[in-house]
N, C-alpha and C positions, 0 to 999 in steps of 0.2 A: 185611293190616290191622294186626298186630301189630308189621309194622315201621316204619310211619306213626304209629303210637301212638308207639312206640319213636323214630324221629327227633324228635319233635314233645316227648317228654319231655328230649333232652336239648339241645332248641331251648330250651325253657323253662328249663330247669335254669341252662345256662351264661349264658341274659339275667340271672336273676336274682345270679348269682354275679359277672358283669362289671360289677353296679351296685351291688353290695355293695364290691366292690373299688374301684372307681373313688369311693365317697361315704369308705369309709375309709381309704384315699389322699389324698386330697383333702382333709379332717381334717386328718391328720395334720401334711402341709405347711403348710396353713392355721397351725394352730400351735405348727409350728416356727417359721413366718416370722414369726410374732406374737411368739413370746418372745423370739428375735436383736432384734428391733426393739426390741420393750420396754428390754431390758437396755443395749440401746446408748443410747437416751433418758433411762433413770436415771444410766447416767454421766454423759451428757453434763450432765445436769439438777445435775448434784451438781458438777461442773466449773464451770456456771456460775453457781452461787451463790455463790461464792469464787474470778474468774478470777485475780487476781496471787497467787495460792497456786501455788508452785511443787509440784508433788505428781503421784503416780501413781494413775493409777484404781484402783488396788489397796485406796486407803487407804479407799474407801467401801464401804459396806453392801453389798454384794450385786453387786459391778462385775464388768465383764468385764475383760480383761486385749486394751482395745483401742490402737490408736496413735490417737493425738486432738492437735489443737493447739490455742489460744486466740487471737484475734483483738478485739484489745480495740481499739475506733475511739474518737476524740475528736468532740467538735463540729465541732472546725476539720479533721479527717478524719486527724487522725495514728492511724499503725499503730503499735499492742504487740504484738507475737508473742509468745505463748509456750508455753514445753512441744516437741513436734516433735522428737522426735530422728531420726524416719524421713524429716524432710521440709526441706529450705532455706526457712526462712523469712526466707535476707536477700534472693530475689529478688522485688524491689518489682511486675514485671510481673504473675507466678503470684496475688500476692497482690490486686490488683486484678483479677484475672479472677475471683477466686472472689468476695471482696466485690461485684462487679457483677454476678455469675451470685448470689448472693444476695439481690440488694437489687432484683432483675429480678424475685421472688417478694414478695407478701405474705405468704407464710406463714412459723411462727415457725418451721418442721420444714419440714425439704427435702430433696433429694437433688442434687447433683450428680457426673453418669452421667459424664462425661467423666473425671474422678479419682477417681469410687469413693470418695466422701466424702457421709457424711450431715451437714446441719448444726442450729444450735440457736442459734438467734437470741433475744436478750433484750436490752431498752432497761432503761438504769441511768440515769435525768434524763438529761442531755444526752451520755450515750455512749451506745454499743452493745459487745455481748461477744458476740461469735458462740464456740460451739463447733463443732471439725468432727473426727468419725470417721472411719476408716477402714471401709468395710463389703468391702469385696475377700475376707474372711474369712468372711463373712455367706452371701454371694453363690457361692461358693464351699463352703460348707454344703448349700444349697438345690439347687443342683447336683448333689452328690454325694449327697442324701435321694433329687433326682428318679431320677436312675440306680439309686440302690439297690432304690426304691419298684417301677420297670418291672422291673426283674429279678424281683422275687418276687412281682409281680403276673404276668407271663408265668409262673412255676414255679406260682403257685398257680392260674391258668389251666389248663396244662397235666394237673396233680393233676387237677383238680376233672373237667376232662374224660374222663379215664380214668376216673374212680370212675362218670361218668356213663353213660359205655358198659356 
């Protein structure tokens, strides 16, 4: 009888402890992935308030130190690049595949998964400045939280059941 007590207390014990871990897990990721976001949107936000400003992310409030380009379209549909030291921006192909993988979306925030580039679209009268980040860095964060997360959720698993026996 007392060893059916005894399973049963630490049946109970470790559900309550794997939902503890799992909701503050889950948190915490949550916002992580919230702030990398944020931060990459304030750049970008501040990039495109002043796109022919040659300048580094640096030089704003609170920026991250990401790689980003400018895409500045005309009416008549001419390309500005600018910025990009990570990226060619004289090849005219790349650059219409992202402008039409952008303009395939109505939204002003996006992502395209293919180059690991978030972007940031805004109409100026009859142009457009799209911003685009790199998140390779991001993604690559969120990775390495998950791995860290299950590792010391399996140790604190581990703990928890020892102490429960």
């Amino acid at each position: 009888m007392l060893k059916k007590l005894r399973v049963k207390f630490v049946i109970i014990n470790m559900c309550i402890v794997t939902i503890m871990l799992c909701v503050i897990f889950s948190l915490v990721f949550h916002f992580t992935s919230s702030s990398l976001e944020t931060q990459s949107l304030n750049m970008m936000q501040a990039l495109a308030a002043n796109p022919l400003q040659i300048a580094s992310p640096n030089n704003y409030q609170g920026a991250v130190n990401l790689p980003y380009f400018t895409l500045q379209i005309s009416a008549r549909g001419d390309i500005l690049a600018i910025g990009g030291g990570y990226y060619d921006l004289s090849d005219e192909d790349f650059l219409q595949s992202l402008i039409s993988s952008v303009y395939s979306s109505d939204a002003r925030v996006g992502i395209i998964d293919e180059y690991y580039l978030r972007y940031y679209r805004v109409a100026r009268g009859t142009s457009q400045c799209i911003v685009f980040a790199d998140i390779s860095s991001e993604i690559a964060t969120l990775r390495s939280l998950l791995k860290t997360c299950a590792l010391i959720g399996g140790a604190s698993f581990a703990l928890f059941f020892a102490v429960s026996l």
